[in-house]
N, C-alpha and C positions, 0 to 999 in steps of 0.2 A: 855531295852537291846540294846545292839551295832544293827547298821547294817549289815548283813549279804550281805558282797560284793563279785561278783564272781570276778577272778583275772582272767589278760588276758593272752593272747599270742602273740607269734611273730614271726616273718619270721628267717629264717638262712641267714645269712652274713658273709662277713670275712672283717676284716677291713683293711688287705693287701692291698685290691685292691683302697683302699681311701689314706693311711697314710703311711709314711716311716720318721724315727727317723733315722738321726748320732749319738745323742748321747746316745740314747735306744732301738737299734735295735728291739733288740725282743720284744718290747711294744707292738705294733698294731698285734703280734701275741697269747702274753698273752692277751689281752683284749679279743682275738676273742673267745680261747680257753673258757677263764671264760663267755662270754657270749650263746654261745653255749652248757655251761653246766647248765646256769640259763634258756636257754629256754628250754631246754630236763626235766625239773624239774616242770616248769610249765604246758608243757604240760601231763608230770605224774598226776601233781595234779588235772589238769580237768576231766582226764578220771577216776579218783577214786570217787568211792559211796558217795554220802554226807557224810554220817556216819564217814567215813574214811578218810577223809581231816582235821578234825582238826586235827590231830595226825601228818598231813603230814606238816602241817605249820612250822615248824622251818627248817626243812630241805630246803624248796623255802625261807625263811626268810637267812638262812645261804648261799646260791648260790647267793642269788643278793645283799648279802652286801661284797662279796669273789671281784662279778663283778665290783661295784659300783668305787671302789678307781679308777681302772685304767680307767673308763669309765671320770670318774673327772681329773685320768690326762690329756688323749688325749685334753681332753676341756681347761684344764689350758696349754696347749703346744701349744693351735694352738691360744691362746689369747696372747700368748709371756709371759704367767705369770711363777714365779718358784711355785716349786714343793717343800718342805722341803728347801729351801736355795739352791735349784737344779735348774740347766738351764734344762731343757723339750724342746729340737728342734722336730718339727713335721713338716714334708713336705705335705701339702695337693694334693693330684693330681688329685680325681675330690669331688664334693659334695654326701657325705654319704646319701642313701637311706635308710629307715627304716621302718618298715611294722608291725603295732599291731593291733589287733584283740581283742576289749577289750567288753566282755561280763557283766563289771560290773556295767553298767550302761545305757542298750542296748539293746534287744533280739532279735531273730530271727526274721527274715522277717514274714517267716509262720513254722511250723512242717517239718523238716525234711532239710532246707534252713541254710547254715551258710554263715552269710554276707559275703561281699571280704574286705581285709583287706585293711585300706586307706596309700597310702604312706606320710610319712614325709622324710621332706630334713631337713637337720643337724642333729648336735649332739645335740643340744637345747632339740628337739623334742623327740630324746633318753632319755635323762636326763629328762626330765618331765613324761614319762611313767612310767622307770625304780622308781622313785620314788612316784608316785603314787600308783606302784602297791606295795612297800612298806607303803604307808599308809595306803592302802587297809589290809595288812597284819597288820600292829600293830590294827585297828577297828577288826578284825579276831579273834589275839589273846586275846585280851579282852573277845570277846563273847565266849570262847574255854571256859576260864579261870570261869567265870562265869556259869557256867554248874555246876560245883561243887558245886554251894552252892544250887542245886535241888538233891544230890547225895542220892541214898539208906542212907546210915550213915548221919545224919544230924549233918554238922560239929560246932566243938565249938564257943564259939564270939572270941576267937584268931584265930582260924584256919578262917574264916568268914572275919575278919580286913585284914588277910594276903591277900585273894583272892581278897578282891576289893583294895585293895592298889594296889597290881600290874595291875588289869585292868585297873587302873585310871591311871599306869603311862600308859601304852601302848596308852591309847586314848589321853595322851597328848603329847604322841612322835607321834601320826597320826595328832594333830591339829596342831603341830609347822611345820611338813612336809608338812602340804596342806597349812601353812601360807608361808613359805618359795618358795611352785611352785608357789602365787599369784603374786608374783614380779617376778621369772622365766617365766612366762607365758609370760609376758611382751616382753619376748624379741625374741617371735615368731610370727613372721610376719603372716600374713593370708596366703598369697604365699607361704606356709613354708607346706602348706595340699594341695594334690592333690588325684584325684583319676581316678583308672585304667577305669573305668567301668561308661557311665550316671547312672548305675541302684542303685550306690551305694553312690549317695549325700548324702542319710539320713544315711548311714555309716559314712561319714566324717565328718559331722557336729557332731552325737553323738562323734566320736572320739576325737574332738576338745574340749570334757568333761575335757580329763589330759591337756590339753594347753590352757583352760580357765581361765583368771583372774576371772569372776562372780562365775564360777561353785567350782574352788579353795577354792574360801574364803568361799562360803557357805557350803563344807564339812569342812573348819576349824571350824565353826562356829557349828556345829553340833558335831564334836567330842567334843569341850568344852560343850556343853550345857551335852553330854549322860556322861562327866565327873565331870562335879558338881552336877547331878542326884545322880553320882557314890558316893560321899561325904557325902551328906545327906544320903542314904543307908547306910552306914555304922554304923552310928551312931542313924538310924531307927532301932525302936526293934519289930513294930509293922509287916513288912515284912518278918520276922524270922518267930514270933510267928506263919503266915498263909502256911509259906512253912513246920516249920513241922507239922501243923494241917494238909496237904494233903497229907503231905508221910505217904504213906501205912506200912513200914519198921518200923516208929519210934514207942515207946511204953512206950515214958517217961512221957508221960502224964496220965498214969495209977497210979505214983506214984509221981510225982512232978507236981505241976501249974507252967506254964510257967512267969519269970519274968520281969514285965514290967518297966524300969528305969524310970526315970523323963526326959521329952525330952526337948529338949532346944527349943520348939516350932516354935516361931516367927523369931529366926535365919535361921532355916531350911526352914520354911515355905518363907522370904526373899530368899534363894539362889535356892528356886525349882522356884520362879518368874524370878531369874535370869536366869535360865536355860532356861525358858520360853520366854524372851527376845534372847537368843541364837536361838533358833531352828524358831523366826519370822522373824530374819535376815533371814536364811538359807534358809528358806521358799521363804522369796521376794528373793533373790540375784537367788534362783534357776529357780522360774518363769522368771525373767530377761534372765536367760541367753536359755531356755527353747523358749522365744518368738524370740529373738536376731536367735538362729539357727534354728526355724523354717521358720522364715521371708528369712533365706537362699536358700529353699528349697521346688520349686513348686514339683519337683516331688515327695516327699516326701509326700505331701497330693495326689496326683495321685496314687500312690502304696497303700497310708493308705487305702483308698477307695474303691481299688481293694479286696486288705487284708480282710476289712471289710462285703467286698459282697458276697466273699468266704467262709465267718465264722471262719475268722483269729484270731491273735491277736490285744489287743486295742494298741491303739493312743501311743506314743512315748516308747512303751513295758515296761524295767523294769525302767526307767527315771518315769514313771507314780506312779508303784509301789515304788521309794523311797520318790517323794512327799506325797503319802499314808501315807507313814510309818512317816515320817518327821510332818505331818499334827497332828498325832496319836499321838506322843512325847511331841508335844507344848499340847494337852489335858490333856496329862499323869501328865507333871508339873504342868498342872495349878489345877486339882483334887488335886496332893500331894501336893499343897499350901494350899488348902482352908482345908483339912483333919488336916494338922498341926495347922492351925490357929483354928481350932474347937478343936481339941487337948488344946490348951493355953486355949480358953476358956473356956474349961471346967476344966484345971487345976485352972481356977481363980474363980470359982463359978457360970460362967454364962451357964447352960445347954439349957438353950431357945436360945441363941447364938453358942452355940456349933453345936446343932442338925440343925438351918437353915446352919451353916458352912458345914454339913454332905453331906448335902441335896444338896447344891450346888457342891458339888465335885460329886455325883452321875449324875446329870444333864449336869454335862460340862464333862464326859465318857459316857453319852448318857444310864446309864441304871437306867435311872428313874423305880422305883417299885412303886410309889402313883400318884392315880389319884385324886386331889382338887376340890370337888364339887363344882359349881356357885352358880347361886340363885334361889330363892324357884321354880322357874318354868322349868327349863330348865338344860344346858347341863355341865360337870364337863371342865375343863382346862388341859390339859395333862401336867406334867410334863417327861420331859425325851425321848426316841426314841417313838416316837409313839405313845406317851401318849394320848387316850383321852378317855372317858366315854359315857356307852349308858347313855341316857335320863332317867330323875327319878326324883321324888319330891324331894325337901330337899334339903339341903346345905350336907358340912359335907366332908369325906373322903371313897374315894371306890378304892376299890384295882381293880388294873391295871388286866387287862387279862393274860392269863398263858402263850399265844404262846410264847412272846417275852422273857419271865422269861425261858420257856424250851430252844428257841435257844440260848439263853446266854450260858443258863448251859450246852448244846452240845458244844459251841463253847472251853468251856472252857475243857472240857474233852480230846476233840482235840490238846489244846494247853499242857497237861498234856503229853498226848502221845506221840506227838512232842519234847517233853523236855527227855522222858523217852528213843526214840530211838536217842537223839541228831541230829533230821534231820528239819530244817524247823521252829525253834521253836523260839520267840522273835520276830515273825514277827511283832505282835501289838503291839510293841515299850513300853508292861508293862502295856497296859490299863488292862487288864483284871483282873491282878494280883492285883492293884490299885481297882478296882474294888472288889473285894473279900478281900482287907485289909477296904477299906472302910463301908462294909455288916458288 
C-alpha cells in the first residue's frame, strides 16, 4: 500500500511586500490571495480526524493547483522568461522569505512540542515545497482510492481494474513530480535554509527533505516501485480471492467457488523483482541523504539524547518510520516474486519446486511456521522470525511454537480494524496481507 504522508504547513505572507509587475499589476496580489487560500486549506486538513482527511484531499489538491500557475509565473517573471508568448515584468524589491512546517517526514521533538518552522529564501524554495506537498497528495490519493477494494460490497474485477488503474496513475504523477524537484533541488544553494532558533537545526536539516536531490529521487524511486506492485495486483487474482475470504459482509462463497485465471507467472513474478530493485534504490539514496544531514547536525544528536533520557520519541522520528516501511516493501516484492515463481512452478508440474518456492517467500516476510529438525542428537534450525526447536531425538519436522503464530494473527486483526475505520492502515507496506495470500 502507498505511504501514508502527513502534508505540511506554512507561514502567512503577502508577496506585495517582495514583487511589483508594470505589466501585471495585480499579479503578486493574486498569487498572495491564492496562496493564502491553499495555506487556510492545509491547515483545515491537519486539524481533521484521520478518518476525515481522505475525503478532504481533493479540496487541498484543488487550492494548490488554483496557486501553483501564478506561483510559476512570478518565477518565469523574475528569470525574464514569457509566459504564453507574454512579456511577465516582475520588479524584485527585496528577497522572499518562506516558512514550512513539514510534518511528513519529521515528528515532534517530544508530546506536546511543535517544531519552529525553518526559513527558506527564494521562490525556488517555494516551488519545491509547494510541489512536494502535491506529491505527497497524489501517494494520498492512491492510498484513499485503494481502500475500496477492502469495502463491505466486495467489488467486481471491473470495478477492482478501475481502482488500481487510477491509483497507479496518481503514484505516477507523484513519481515524475519527485523526479522533476531532483533537478529543481539543484538549484537551491545551502544558504537558501536558515533558521530562527540553535534549537531547531534538526528542523532544518529534516526540512531540507523537499530541497533534496538524494531524498527526491528516492521518493521517486519509491512511488514507481509501490506502482508496478500496483500492476501486477491487478492482474493477481490470488489477492482478491483472500480479501473476500476475510470480508465478513461477503456470502458468495456459500454458493459460488472463487475463480482462479491462469497467471502469467514469471512476468509478474520479473516486475515484483523489478519493483524490488526500485524500493533498494530508495532505500540507499535515503540512508545517504539521512547520513549527509545528520553529519550537519551536533545538536541534533544532543536533543536526541536528551529526548531519549526523558522517554521521548526514537531517532530521526517519522524519517525512521518511512525507512521501516520502505524496508517492509523491498520484503513485500521480493515474497510476491518467489509466491509467483512457485505459482509457474507449479503450473509446470514441479510441486517439490513450488512448495520450497512457498517456503521461501514465508521466510523472507519473516513468518516462518516450520521448524527443520537437525541431526539424530541434537537441536532443529529455525526457519523464519524466531525459528528454533527445543532439543529431541530424531531428525525430521516439528512445528514452531504458538506465541509467534498468535501475535501474527493479533497483529493482523489490527490491521483489519485499521482498514475497517480507514485510520492507520497500510502501515506494513502489504506484508501481512502477502503473508495471508501465501498461507
Amino acid at each position: 500500500m502507498p505511504y501514508t504522508f502527513s502534508l505540511p504547513t506554512t507561514s502567512d505572507i503577502s508577496y506585495t511586500h517582495f514583487f511589483q509587475s508594470s505589466t501585471h499589476p495585480s499579479l503578486p496580489v493574486t498569487a498572495s490571495i491564492h496562496r493564502a487560500a491553499a495555506r487556510s486549506v492545509l491547515k483545515t486538513h491537519k486539524r481533521l480526524p484521520t478518518p476525515s482527511q481522505a475525503a478532504h484531499l481533493p479540496k487541498v489538491l484543488f487550492a494548490l493547483e488554483e496557486y501553483l500557475p501564478y506561483l510559476l509565473t512570478l518565477d518565469a517573471g523574475l528569470a525574464g522568461k514569457k509566459v504564453n508568448g507574454e512579456e511577465v515584468d516582475i520588479t524584485l524589491h527585496k528577497e522572499v522569505e518562506t516558512e514550512w512546517r513539514t510534518p511528513a517526514l519529521t515528528a515532534a521533538m517530544m508530546p506536546g512540542y511543535e517544531a519552529t518552522r525553518p526559513k527558506g529564501r527564494g521562490l525556488d524554495y517555494e516551488i519545491c515545497f509547494v510541489l512536494s506537498t502535491l506529491a505527497y497528495l497524489s501517494t494520498l490519493l492512491a492510498h484513499s482510492q485503494l481502500r475500496a477494494l477492502y469495502a463491505s460490497t466486495t467489488p467486481t474485477q471491473e470495478q477492482r481494474t478501475g481502482i488500481i488503474t487510477k491509483s497507479t496513475k496518481h503514484l505516477l504523477q507523484a513519481n515524475s513530480t519527485h523526479a522533476y524537484l531532483t533537478t529543481r533541488a539543484n538549484e537551491i544553494s545551502s544558504s537558501s535554509l536558515s533558521s530562527s532558533h540553535s534549537s531547531s537545526t534538526m528542523t532544518a536539516a529534516a526540512a531540507a527533505m523537499e530541497t533534496s536531490t538524494l531524498a527526491q529521487e528516492a521518493l521517486a524511486e519509491l512511488a514507481m516501485a509501490e506502482a508496478t506492485l500496483l500492476a501486477v495486483l491487478k492482474d493477481d487474482p490470488y489477492p482478491a480471492i483472500v480479501a473476500q475470504d476475510r470480508n465478513s459482509h461477503d456470502t458468495e462463497w456459500k454458493y459460488k467457488a472463487p475463480e482462479i485465471p491462469k497467471v502469467r507467472a514469471h512476468l509478474f513474478a520479473r516486475l515484483c523483482l523489478a519493483a524490488a530493485a526500485h524500493v533498494a534504490k530508495a532505500e540507499l539514496l535515503l540512508n545517504s541523504f539521512r547520513s549527509s544531514s545528520s553529519s550537519l547536525t551536533t545538536t541534533r544528536q544532543k536533543t536526541t539524547v536528551m529526548i531519549r533520557q526523558a522517554g521521548g520519541g526514537g531517532d530521526d522520528g517519522n524519517i525512521a518510520r518511512l525507512m521501516k516501511y520502505i524496508h517492509d516493501l523491498g520484503r513485500t516484492a521480493r515474497a510476491k516474486a518467489y509466491r509467483l515463481f512457485g505459482i509457474g512452478a507449479d503450473l509446470d508440474g514441479e510441486q517439490g519446486q513450488a512448495i520450497a518456492w512457498l517456503r521461501a517467500a514465508k521466510r523472507e516476510l519473516g513468518f516462518g511456521i516450520l521448524v527443520i529438525g537437525g541431526s539424530a542428537g541434537g537441536q532443529g534450525a529455525g526457519v523464519g522470525n524466531g525459528g528454533s526447536s527445543s532439543g529431541g531425538g530424531g531428525g525430521g519436522i516439528k512445528v514452531k511454537g504458538g506465541f509467534a503464530k498468535l501475535k501474527k494473527e493479533w497483529t493482523e486483526r489490527r490491521e483489519d480494524k485499521r482498514i475497517e475505520k480507514g485510520e492507520g492502515w497500510g502501515g506494513d507496506a502489504g506484508r501481512f496481507e502477502e503473508g495471508r495470500i501465501v498461507d
